[in-house]
N, CA and C of each residue as an Amber inpcrd file, in Angstrom:
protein
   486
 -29.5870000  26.0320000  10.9790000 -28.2370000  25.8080000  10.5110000
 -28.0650000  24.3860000  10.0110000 -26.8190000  24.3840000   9.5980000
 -26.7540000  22.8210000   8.5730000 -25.6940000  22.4110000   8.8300000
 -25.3920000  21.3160000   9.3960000 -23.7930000  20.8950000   9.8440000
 -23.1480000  20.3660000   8.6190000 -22.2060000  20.6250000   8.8370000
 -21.1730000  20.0810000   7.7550000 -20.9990000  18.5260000   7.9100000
 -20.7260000  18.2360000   6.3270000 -20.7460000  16.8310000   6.8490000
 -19.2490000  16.4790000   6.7810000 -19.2700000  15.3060000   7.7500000
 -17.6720000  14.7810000   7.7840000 -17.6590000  13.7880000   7.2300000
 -16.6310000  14.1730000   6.4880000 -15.9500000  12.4890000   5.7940000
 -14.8760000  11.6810000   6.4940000 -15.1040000  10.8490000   7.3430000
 -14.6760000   9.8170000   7.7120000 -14.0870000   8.6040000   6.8230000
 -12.9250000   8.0440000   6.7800000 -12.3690000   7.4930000   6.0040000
 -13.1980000   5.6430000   6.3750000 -13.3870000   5.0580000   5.3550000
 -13.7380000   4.3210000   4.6420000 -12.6190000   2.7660000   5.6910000
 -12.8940000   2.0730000   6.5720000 -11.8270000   1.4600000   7.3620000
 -11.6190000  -0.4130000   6.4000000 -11.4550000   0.1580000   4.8090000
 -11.4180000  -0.7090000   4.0220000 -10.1150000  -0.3380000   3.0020000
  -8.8970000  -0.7010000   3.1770000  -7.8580000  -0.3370000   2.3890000
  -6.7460000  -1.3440000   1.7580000  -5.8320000  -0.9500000   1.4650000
  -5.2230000  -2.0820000   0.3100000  -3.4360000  -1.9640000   0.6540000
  -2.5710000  -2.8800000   0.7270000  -1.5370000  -2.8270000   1.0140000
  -0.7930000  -3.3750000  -0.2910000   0.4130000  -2.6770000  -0.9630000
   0.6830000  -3.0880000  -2.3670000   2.2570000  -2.7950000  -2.4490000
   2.3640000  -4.5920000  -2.2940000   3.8410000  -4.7440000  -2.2200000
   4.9280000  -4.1770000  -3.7700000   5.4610000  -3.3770000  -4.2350000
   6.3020000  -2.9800000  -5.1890000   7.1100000  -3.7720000  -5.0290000
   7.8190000  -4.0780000  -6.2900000   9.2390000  -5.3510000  -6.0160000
   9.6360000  -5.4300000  -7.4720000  10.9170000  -5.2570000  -7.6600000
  11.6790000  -6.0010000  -8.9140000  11.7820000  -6.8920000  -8.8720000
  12.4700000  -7.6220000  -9.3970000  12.7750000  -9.1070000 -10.4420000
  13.7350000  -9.7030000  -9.2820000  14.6700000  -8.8810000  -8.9590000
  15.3290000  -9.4610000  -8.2410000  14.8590000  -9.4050000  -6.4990000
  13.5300000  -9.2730000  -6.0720000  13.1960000  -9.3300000  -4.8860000
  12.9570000  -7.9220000  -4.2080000  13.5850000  -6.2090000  -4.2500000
  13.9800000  -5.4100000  -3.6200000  12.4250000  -4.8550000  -3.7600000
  12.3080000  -4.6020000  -2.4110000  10.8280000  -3.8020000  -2.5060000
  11.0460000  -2.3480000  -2.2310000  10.0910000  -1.5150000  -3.0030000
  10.0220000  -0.2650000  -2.6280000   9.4770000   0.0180000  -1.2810000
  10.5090000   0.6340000  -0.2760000   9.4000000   1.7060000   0.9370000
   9.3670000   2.8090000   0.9500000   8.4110000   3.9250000   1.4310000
   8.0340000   4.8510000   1.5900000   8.2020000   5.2340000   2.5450000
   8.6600000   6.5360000   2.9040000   8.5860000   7.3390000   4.0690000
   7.8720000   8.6140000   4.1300000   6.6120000   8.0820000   5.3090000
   5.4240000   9.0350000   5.7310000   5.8760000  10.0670000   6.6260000
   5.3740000  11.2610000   5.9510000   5.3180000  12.4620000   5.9420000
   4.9640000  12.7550000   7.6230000   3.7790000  12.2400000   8.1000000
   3.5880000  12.8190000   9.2370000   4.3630000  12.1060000  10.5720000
   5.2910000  11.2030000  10.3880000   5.3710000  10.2370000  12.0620000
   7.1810000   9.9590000  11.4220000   7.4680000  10.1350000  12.2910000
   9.2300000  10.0270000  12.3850000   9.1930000   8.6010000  11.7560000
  10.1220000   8.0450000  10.7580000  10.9310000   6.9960000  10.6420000
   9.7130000   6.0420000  10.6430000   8.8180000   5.9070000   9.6970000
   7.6430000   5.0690000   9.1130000   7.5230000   5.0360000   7.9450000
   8.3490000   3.5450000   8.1150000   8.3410000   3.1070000   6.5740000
   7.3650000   2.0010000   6.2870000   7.1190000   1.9060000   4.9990000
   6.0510000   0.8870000   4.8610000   5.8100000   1.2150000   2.9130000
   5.0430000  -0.0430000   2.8560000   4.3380000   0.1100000   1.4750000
   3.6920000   1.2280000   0.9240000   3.1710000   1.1520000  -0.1450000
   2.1770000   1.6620000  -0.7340000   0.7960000   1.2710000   0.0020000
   0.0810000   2.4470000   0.8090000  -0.8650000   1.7130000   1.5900000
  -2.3310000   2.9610000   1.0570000  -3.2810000   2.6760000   1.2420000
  -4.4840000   3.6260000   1.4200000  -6.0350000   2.9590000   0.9700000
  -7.0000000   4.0690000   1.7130000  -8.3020000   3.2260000   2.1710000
  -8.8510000   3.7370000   0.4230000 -10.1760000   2.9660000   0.6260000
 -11.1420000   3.1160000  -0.1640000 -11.5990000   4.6330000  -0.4820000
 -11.6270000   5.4770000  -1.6040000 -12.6370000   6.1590000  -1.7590000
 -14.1160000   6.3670000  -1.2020000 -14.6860000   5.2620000  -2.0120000
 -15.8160000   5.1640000  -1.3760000 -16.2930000   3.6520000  -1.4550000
 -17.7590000   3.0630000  -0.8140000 -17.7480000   2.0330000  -0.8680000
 -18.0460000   1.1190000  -2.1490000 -18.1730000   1.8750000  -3.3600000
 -18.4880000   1.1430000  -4.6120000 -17.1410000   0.7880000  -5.2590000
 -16.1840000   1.9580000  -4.5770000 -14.4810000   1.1900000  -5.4070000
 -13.9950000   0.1430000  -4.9780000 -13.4480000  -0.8410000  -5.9690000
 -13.3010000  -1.8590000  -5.7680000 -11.6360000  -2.3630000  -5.3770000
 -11.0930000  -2.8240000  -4.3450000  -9.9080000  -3.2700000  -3.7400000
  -9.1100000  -2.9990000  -5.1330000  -9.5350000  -3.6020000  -5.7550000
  -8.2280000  -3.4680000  -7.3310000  -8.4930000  -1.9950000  -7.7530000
  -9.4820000  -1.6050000  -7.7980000  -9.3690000   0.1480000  -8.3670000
  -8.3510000   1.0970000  -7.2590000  -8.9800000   0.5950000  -6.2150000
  -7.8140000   1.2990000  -4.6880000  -6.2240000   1.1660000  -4.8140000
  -5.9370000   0.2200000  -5.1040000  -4.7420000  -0.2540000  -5.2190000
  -4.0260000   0.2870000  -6.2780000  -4.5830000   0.6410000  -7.4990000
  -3.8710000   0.9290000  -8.8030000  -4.0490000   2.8810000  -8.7020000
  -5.1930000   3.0110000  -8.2210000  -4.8480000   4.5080000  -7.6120000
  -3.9520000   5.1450000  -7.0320000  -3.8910000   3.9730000  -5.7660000
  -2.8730000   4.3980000  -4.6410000  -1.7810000   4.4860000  -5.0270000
  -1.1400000   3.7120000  -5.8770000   0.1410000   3.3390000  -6.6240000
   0.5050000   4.6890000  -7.6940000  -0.4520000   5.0210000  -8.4380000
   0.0920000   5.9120000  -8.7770000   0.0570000   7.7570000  -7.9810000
  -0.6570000   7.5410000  -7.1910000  -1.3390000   8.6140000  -6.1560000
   0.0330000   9.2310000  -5.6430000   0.6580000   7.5470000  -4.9740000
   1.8070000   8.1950000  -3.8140000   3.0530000   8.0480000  -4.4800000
   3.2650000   7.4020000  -5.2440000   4.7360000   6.6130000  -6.4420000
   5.0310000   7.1560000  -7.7890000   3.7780000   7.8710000  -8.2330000
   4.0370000   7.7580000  -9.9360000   4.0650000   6.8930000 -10.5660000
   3.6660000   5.8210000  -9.9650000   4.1320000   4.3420000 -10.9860000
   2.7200000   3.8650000 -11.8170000   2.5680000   4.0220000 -12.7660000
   1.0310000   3.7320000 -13.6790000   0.7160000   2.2460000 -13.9890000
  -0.4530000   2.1650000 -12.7960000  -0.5850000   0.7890000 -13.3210000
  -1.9800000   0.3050000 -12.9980000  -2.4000000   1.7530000 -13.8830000
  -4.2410000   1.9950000 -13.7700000  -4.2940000   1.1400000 -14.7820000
  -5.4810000   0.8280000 -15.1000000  -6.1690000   0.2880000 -16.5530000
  -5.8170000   0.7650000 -17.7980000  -5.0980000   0.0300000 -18.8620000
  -4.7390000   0.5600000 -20.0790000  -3.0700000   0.6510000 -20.1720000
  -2.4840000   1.0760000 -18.4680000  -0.8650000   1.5290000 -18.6200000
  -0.2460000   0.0600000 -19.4190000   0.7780000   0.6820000 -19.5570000
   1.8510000  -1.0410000 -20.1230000   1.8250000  -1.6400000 -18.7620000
   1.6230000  -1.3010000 -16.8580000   1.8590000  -2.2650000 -15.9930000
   0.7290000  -2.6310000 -15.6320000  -0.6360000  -2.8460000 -16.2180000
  -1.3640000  -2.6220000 -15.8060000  -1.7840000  -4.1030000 -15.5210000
  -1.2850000  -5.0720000 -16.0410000  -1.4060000  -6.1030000 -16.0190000
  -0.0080000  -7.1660000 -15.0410000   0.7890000  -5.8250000 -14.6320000
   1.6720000  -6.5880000 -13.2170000   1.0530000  -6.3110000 -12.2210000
  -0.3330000  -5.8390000 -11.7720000  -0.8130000  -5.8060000 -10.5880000
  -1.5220000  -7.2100000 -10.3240000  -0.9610000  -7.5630000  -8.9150000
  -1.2580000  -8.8540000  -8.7090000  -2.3530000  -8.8240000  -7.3880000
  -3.0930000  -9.4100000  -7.4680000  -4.1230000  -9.3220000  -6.5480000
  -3.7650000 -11.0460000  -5.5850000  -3.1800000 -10.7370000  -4.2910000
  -2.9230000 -11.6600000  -3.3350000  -3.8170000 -12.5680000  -2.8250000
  -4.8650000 -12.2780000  -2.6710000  -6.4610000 -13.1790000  -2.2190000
  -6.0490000 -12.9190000  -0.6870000  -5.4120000 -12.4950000  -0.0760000
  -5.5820000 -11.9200000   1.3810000  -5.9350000 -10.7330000   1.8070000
  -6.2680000 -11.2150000   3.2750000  -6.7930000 -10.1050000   3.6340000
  -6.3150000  -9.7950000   5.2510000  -5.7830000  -8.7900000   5.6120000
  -5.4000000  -8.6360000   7.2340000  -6.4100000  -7.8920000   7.7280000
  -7.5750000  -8.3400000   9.2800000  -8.0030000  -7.3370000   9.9280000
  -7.1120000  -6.6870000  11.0570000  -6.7620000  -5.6640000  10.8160000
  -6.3680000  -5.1330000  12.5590000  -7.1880000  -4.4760000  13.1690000
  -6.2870000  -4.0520000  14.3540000  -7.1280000  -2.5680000  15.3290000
  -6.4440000  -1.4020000  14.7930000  -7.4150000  -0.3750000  14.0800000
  -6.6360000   1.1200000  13.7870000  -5.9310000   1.4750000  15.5000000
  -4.9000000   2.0170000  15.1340000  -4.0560000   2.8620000  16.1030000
  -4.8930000   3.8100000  16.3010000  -4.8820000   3.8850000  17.7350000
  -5.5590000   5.2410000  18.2720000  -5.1660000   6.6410000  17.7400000
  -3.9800000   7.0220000  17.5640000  -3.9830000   8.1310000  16.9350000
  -4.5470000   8.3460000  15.6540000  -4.7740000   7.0730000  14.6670000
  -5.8030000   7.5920000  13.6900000  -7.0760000   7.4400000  13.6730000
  -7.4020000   7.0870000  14.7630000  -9.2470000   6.3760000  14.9060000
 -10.0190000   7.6030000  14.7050000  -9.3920000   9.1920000  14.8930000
 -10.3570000  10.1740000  14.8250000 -10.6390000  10.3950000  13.0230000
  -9.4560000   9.2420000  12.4710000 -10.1060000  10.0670000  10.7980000
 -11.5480000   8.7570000  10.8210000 -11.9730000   8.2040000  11.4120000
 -12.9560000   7.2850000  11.0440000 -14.2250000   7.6160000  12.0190000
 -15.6290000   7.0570000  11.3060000 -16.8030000   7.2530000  12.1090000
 -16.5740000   6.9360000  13.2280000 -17.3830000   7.2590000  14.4770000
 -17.1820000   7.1920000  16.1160000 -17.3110000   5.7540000  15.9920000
 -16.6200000   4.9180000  16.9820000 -17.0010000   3.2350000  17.2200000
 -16.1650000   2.7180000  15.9590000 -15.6190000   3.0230000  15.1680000
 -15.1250000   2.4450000  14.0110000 -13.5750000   1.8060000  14.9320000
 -13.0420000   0.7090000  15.1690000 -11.5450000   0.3510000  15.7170000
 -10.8250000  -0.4800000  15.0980000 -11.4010000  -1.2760000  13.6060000
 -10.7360000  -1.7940000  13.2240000 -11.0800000  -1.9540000  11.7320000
  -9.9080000  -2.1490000  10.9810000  -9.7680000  -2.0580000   9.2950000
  -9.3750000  -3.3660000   8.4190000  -9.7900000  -3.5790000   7.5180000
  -9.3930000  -4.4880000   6.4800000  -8.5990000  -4.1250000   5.7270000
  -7.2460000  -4.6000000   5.6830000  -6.5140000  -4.9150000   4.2880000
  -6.1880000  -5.7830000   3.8510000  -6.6740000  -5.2920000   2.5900000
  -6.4320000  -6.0870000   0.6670000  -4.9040000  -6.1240000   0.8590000
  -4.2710000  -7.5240000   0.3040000  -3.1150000  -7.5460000  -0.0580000
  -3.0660000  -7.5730000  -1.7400000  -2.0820000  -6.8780000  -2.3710000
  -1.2560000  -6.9890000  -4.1900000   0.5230000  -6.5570000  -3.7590000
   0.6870000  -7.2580000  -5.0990000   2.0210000  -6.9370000  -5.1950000
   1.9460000  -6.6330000  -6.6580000   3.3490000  -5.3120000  -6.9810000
   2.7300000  -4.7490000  -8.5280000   4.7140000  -5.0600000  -8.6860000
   5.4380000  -6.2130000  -9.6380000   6.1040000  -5.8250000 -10.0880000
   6.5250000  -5.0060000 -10.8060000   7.9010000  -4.0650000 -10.5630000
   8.2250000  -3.3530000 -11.6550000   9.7500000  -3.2850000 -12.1220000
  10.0150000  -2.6250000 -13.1860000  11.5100000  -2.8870000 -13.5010000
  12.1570000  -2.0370000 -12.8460000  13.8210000  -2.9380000 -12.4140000
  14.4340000  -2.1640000 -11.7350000  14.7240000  -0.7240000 -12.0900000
  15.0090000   0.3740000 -11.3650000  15.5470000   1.6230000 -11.8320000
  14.3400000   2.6940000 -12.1740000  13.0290000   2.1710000 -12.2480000
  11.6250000   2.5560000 -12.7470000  11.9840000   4.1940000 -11.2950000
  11.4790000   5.3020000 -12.2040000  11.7180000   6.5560000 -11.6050000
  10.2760000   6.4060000 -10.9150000  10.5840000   6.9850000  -9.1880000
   9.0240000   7.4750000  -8.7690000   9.3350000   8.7280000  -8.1400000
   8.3030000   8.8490000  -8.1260000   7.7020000  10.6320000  -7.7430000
   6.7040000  10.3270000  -6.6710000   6.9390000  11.1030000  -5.5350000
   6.6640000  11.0580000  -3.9300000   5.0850000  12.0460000  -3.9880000
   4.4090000  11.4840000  -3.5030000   3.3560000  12.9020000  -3.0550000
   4.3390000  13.1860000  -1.8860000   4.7950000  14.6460000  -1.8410000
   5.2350000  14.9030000  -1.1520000   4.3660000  15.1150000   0.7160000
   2.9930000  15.6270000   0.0680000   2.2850000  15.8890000   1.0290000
   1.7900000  14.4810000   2.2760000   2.2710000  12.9990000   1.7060000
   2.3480000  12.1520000   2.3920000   3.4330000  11.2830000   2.5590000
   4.2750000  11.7770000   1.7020000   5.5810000  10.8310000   2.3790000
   6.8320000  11.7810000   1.4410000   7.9090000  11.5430000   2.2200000
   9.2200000  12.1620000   2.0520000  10.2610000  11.5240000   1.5510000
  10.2210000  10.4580000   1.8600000  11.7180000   9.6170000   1.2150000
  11.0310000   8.1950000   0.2580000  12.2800000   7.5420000  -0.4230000
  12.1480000   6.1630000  -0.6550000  13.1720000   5.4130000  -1.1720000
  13.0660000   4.2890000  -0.7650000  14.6840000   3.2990000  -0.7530000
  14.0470000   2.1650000  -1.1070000  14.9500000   1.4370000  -1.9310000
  14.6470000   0.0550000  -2.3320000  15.5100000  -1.2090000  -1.5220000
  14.5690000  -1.9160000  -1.2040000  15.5410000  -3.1830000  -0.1960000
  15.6390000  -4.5280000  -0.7540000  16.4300000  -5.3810000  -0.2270000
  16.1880000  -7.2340000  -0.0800000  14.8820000  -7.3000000   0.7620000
  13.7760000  -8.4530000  -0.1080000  12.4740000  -7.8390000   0.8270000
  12.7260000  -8.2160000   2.3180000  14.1140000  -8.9700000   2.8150000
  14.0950000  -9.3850000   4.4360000  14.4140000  -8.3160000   5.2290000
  15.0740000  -6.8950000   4.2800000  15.5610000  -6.2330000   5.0810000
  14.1670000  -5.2030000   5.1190000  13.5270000  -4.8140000   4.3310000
  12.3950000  -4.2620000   4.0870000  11.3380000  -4.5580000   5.2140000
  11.6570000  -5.8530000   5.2160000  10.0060000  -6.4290000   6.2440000
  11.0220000  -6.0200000   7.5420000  11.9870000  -5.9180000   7.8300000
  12.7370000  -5.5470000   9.2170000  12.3830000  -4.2050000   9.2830000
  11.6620000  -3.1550000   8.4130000  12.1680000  -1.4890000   8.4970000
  10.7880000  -1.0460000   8.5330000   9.8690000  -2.1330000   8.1390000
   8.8090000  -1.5230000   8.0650000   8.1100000  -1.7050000   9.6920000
   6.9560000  -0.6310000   9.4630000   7.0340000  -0.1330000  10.9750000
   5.6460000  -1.1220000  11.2180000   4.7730000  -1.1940000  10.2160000
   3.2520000  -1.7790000  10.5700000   4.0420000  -3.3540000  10.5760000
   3.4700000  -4.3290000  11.2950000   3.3700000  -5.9880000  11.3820000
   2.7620000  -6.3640000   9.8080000   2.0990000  -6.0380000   9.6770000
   0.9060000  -6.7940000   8.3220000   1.7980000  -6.3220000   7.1110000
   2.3560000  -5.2200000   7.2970000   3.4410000  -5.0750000   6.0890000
   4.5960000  -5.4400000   6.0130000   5.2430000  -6.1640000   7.2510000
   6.4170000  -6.7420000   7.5030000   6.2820000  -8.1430000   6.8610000
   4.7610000  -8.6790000   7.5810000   4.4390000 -10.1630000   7.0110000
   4.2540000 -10.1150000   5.1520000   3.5220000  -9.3230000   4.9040000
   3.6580000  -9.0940000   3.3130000   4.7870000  -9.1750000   2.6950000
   5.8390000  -8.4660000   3.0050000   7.2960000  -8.4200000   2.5990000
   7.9980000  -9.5940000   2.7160000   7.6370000 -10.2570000   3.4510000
   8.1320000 -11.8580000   3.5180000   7.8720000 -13.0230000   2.4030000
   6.2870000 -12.6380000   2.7060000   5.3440000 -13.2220000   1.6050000
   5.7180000 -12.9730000  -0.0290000   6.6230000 -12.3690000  -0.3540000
   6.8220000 -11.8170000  -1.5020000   7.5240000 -12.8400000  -1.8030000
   8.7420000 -13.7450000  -2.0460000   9.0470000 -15.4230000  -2.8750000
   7.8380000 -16.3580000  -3.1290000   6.6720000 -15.9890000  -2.1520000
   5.7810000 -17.3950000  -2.7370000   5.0150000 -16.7140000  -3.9470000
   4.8270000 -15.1220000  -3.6990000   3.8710000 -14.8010000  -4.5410000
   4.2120000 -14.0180000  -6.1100000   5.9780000 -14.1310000  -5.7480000
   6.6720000 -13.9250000  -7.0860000   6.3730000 -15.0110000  -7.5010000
   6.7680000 -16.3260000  -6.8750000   7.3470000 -17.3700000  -7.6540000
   5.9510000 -18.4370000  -8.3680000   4.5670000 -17.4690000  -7.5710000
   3.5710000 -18.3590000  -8.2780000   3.4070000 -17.6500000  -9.9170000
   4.3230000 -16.5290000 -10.1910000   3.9790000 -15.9130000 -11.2620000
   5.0520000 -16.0240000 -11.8420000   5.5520000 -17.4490000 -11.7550000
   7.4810000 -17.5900000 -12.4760000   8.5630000 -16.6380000 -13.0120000
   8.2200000 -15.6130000 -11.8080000   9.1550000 -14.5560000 -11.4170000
  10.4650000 -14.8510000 -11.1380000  10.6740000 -15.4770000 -10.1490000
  11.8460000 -15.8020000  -9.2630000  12.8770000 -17.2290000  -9.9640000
């Protein structure tokens, strides 16, 4: 017999702050866990994709918002130069190889214009609301995405956004 193989998720992923002009970040609300809000978040494919390919996927994966290679936003994806390690939460440690407990995330922030329509994968998240990013980093449920949401005036304003 031949075991199936498991795909274990990749504990290398990308966190991607959305934000208009005037500061309000997009959050998301995940599908599987009561009242978890947070960014645009998700791991690697595989290990040859690169943090910026992850990120412009993810964005349009869970949002609708196009800002793969070629779109007109394709050039508001901002790549942060940070990086957060945590400890995966035990309830998701079973999507990763045995011994796997902790993950890297890539920080970006992808401006977009206010009013910009998105479209939910429904199959991972259910709602979405736009905030002041102080109230945003208060709602979001992960730490590393609360601190991101904060981080959003230095990293508008290095791109004479603000």
């Amino acid at each position: 017999m031949f075991d199936t193989p498991v795909n274990f998720k990749i504990p290398q992923s990308v966190l991607v702050v959305i934000y208009t002009p005037a500061l309000e970040v997009l959050l998301i609300k995940r599908a599987d866990v009561d009242d978890f809000w947070q960014s645009v978040t998700g791991s690697k494919d595989d290990l040859q994709e690169t943090f910026e390919q992850t990120a412009r996927r993810e964005v349009f994966e869970e949002t609708g918002i196009d800002c793969r290679l070629g779109a007109p936003l394709a050039d508001n994806l901002q790549d942060w130069q940070l990086e957060n390690i945590y400890e995966i939460y035990p309830r998701w440690r079973h999507r990763y190889a045995p011994g796997v407990t902790h993950n890297t995330e890539h920080l970006f922030g992808l401006q977009v214009a206010q009013g910009i329509p998105i479209k939910l994968s429904p199959r991972e998240h259910t709602d979405c609301q736009w905030l002041p990013y102080q109230q945003a980093a208060q709602l979001c449920f992960s730490p590393s995405n609360a601190e991101a949401c904060l981080l959003l005036p230095r990293f508008a304003k290095s791109r004479g956004e603000t």
